[in-house]
PyMOL commands that place a pseudoatom at each C-alpha (Angstrom):
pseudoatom trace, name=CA, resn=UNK, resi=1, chain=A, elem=C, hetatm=0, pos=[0.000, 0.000, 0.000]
pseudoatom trace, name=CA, resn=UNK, resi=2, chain=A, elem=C, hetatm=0, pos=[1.783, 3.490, -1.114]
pseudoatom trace, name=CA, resn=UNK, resi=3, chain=A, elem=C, hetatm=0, pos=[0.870, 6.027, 1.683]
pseudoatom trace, name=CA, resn=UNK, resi=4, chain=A, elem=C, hetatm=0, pos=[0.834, 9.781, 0.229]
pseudoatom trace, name=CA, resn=UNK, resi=5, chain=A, elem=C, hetatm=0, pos=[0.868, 11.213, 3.707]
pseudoatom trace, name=CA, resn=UNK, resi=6, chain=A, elem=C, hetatm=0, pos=[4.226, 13.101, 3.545]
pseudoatom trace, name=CA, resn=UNK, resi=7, chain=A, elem=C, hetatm=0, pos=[4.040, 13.445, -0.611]
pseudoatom trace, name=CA, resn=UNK, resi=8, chain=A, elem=C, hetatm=0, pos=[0.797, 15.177, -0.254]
pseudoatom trace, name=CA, resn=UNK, resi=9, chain=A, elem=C, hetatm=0, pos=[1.585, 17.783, 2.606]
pseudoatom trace, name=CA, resn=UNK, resi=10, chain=A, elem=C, hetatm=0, pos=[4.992, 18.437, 0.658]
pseudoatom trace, name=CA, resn=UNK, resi=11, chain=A, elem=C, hetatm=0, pos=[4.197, 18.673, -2.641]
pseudoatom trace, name=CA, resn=UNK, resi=12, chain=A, elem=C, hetatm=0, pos=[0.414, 20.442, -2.561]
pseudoatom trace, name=CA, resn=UNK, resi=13, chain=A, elem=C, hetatm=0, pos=[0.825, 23.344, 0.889]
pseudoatom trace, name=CA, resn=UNK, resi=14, chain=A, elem=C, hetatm=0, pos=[-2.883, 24.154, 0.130]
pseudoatom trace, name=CA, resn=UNK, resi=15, chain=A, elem=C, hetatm=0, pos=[-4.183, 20.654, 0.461]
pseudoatom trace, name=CA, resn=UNK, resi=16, chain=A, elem=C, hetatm=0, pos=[-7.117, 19.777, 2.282]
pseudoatom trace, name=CA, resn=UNK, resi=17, chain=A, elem=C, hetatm=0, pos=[-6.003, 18.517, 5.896]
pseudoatom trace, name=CA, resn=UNK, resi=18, chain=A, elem=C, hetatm=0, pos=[-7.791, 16.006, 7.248]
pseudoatom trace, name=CA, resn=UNK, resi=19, chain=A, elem=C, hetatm=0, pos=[-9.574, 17.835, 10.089]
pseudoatom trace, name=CA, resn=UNK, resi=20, chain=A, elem=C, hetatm=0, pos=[-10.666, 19.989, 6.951]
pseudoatom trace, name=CA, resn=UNK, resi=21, chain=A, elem=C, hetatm=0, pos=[-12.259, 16.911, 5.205]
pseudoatom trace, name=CA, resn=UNK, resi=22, chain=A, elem=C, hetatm=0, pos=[-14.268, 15.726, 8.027]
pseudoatom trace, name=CA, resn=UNK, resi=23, chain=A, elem=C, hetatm=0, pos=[-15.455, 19.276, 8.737]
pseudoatom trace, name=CA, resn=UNK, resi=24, chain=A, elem=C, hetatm=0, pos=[-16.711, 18.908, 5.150]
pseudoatom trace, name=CA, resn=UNK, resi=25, chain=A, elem=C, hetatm=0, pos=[-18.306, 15.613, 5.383]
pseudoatom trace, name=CA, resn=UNK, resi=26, chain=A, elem=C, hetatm=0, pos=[-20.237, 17.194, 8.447]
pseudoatom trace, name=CA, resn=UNK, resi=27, chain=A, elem=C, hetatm=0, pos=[-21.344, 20.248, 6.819]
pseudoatom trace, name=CA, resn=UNK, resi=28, chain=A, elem=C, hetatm=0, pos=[-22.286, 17.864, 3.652]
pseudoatom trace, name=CA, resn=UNK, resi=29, chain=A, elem=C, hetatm=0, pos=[-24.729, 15.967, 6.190]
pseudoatom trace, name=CA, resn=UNK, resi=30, chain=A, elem=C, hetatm=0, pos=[-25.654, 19.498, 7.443]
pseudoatom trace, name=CA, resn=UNK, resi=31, chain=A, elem=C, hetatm=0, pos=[-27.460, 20.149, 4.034]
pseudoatom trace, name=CA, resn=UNK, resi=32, chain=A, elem=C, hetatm=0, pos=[-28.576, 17.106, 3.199]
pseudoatom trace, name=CA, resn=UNK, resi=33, chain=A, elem=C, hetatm=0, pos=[-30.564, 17.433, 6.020]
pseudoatom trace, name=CA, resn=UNK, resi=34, chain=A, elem=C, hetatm=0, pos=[-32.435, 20.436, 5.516]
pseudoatom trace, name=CA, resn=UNK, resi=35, chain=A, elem=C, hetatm=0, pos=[-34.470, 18.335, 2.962]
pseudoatom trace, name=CA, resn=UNK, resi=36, chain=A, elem=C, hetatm=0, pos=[-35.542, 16.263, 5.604]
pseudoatom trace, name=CA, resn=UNK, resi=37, chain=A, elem=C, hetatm=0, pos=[-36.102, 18.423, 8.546]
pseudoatom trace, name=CA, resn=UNK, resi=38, chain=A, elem=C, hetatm=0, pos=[-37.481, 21.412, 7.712]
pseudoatom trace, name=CA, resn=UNK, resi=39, chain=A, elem=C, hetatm=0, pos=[-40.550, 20.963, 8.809]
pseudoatom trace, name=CA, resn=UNK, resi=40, chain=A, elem=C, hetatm=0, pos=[-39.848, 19.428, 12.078]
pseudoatom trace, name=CA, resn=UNK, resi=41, chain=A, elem=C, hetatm=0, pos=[-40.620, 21.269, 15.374]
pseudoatom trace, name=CA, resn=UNK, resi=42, chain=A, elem=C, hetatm=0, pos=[-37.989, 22.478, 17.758]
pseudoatom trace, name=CA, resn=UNK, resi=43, chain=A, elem=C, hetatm=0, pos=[-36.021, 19.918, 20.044]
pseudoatom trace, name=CA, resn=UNK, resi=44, chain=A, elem=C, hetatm=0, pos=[-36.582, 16.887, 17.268]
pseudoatom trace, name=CA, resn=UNK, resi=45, chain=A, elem=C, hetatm=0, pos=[-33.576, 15.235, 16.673]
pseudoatom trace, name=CA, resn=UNK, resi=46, chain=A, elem=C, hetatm=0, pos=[-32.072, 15.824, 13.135]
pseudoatom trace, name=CA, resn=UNK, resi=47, chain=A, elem=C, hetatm=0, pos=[-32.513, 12.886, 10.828]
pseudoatom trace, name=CA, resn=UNK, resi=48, chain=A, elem=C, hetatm=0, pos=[-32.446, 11.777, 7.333]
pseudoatom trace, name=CA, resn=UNK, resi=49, chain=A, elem=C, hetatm=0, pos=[-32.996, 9.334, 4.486]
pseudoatom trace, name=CA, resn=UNK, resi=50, chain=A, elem=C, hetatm=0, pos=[-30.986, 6.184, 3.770]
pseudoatom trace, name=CA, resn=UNK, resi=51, chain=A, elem=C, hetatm=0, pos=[-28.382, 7.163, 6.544]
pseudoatom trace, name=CA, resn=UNK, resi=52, chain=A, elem=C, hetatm=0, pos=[-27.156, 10.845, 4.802]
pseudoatom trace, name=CA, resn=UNK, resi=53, chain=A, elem=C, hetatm=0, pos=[-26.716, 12.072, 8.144]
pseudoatom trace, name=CA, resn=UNK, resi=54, chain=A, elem=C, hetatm=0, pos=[-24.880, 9.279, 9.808]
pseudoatom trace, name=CA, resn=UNK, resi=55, chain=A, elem=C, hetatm=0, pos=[-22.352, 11.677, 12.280]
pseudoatom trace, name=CA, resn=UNK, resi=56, chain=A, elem=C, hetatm=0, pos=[-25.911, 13.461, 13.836]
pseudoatom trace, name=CA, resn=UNK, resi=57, chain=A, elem=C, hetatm=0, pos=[-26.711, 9.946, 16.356]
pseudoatom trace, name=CA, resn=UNK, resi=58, chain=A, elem=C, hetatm=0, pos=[-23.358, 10.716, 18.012]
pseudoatom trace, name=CA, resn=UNK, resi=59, chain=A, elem=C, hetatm=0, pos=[-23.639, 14.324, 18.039]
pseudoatom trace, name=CA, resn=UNK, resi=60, chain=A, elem=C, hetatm=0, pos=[-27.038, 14.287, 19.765]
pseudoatom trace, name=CA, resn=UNK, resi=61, chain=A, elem=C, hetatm=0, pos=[-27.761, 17.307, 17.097]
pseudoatom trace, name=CA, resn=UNK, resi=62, chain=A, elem=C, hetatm=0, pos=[-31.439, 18.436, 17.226]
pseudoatom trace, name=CA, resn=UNK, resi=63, chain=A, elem=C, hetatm=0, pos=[-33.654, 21.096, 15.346]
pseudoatom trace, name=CA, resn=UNK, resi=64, chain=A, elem=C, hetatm=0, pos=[-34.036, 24.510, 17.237]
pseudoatom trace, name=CA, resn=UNK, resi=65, chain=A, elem=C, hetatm=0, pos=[-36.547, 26.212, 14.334]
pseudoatom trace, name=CA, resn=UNK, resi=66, chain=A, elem=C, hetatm=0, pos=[-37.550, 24.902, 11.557]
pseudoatom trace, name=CA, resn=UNK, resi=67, chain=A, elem=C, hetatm=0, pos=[-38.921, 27.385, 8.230]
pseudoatom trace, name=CA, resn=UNK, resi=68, chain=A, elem=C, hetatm=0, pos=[-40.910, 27.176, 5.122]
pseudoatom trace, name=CA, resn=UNK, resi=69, chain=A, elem=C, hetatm=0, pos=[-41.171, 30.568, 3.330]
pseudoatom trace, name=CA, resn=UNK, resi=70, chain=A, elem=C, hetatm=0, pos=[-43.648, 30.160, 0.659]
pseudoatom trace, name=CA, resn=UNK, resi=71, chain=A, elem=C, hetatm=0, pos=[-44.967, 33.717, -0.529]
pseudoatom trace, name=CA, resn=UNK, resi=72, chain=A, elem=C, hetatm=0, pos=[-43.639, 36.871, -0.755]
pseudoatom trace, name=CA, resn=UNK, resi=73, chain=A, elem=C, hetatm=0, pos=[-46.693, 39.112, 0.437]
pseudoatom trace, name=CA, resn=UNK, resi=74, chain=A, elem=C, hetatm=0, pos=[-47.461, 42.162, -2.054]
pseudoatom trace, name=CA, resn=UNK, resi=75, chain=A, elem=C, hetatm=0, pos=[-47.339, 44.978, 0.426]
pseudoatom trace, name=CA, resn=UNK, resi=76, chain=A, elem=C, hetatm=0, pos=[-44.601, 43.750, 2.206]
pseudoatom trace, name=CA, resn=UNK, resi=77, chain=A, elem=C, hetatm=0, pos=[-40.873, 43.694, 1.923]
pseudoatom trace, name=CA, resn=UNK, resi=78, chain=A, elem=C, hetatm=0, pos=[-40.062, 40.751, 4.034]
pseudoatom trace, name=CA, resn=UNK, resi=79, chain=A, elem=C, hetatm=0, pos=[-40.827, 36.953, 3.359]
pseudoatom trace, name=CA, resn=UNK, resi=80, chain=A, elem=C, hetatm=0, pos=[-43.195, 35.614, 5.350]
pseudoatom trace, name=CA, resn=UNK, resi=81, chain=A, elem=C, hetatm=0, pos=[-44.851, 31.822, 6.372]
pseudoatom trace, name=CA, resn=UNK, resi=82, chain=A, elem=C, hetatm=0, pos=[-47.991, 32.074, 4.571]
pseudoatom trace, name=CA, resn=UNK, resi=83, chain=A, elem=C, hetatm=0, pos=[-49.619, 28.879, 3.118]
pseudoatom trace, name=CA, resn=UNK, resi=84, chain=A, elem=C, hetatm=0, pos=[-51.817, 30.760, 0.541]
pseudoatom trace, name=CA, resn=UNK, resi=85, chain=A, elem=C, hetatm=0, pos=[-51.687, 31.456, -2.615]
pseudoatom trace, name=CA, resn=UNK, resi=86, chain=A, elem=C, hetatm=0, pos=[-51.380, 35.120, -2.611]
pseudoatom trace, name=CA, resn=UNK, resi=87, chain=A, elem=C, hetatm=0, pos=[-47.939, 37.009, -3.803]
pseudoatom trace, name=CA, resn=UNK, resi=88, chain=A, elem=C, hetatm=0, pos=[-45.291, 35.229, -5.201]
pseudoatom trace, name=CA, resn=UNK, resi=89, chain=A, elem=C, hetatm=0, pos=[-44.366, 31.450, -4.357]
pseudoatom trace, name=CA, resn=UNK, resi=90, chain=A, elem=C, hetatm=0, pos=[-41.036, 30.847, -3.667]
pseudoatom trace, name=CA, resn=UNK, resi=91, chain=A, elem=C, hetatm=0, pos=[-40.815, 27.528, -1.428]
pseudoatom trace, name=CA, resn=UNK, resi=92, chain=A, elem=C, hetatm=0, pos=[-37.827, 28.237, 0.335]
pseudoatom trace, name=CA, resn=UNK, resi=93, chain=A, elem=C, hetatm=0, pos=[-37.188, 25.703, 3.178]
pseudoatom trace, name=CA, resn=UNK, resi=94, chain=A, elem=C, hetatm=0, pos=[-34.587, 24.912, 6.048]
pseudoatom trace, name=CA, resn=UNK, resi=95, chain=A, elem=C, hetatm=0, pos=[-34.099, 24.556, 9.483]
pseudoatom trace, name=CA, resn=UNK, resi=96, chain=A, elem=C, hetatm=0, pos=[-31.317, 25.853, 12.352]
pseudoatom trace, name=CA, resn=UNK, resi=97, chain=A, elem=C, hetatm=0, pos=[-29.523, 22.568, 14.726]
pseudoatom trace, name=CA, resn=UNK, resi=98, chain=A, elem=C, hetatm=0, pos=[-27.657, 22.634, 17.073]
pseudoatom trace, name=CA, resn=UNK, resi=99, chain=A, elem=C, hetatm=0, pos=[-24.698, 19.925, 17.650]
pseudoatom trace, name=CA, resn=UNK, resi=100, chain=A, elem=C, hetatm=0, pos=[-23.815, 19.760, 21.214]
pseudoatom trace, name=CA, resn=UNK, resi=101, chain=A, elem=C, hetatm=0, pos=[-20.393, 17.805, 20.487]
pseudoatom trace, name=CA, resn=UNK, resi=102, chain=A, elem=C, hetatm=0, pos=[-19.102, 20.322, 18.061]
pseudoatom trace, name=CA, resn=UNK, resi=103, chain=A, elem=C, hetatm=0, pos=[-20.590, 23.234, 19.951]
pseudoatom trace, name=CA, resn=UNK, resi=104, chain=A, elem=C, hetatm=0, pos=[-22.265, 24.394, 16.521]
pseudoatom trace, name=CA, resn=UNK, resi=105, chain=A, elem=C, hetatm=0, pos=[-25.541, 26.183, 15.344]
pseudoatom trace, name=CA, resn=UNK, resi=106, chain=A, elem=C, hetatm=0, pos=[-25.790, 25.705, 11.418]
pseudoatom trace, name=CA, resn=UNK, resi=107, chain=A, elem=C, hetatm=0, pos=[-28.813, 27.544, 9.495]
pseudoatom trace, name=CA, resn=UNK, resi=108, chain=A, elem=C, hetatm=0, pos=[-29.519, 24.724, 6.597]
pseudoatom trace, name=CA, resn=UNK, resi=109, chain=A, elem=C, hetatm=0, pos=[-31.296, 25.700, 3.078]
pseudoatom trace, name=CA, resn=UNK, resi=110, chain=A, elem=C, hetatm=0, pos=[-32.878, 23.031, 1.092]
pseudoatom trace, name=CA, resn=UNK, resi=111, chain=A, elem=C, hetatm=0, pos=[-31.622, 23.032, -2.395]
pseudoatom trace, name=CA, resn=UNK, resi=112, chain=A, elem=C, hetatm=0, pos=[-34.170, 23.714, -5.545]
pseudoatom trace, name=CA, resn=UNK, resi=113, chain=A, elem=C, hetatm=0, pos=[-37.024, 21.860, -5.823]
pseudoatom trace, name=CA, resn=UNK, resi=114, chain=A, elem=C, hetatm=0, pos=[-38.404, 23.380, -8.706]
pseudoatom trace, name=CA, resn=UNK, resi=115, chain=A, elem=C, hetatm=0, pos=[-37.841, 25.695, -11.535]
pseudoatom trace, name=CA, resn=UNK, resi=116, chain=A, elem=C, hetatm=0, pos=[-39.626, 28.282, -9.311]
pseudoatom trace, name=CA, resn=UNK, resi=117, chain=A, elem=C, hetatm=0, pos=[-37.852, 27.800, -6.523]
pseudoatom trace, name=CA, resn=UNK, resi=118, chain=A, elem=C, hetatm=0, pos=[-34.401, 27.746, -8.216]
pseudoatom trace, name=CA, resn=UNK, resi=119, chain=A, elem=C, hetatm=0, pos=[-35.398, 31.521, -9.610]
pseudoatom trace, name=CA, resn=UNK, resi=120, chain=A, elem=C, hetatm=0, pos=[-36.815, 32.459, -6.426]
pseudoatom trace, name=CA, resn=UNK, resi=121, chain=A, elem=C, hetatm=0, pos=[-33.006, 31.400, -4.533]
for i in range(1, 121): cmd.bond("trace and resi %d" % i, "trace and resi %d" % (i + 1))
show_as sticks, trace
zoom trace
């Protein structure tokens, strides 16, 4: 097995460390779950589909708020919750956790759902 340990470090200074690569992985799992948790109320713990979010069990991380922005209200020039159909839909979803272990709060944004929604972002 050819280890690239030293190579790596010496040869590339700006290469990812590998405290850098797990803080990635977590922040990956961070928004994968905003698909899954943004409509959960506060103190649920944050979960997802077919194990995306494996590092959360360990963490203990759980949902503080969760949002769903839908319209943009004529007369107003803040988004609001509002599940009619007035204004403009723009489906914008997320949550905020908290991960006692890491001593993090992370605001999470779903990606696009829609054509909509990718205009609206």
């Amino acid at each position: 097995m050819l280890s690239l340990h030293g190579i790596v470090s010496d040869s590339f200074p700006d290469a990812v460390t590998p405290q850098q690569l797990n803080s990635f992985k977590l922040y990956a799992q961070w928004s994968a779950a905003a698909g899954c948790n943004s409509e959960k109320p506060a103190g649920q713990p944050v979960t997802c589909k077919l194990d995306q979010c494996s590092m959360f069990d360990s963490h203990n991380a759980t949902v503080v708020a969760s949002f769903m922005y839908v319209s943009l209200q004529p007369k107003a020039s803040m988004i609001v919750a509002d599940q009619s159909n007035s204004g403009t839909v723009l489906d914008t979803r997320g949550f905020v956790g908290i991960d006692p272990v890491d001593k993090q709060i992370v605001v999470s944004f779903r990606g696009s759902a829609s054509v909509r929604n990718w205009i609206a972002k």
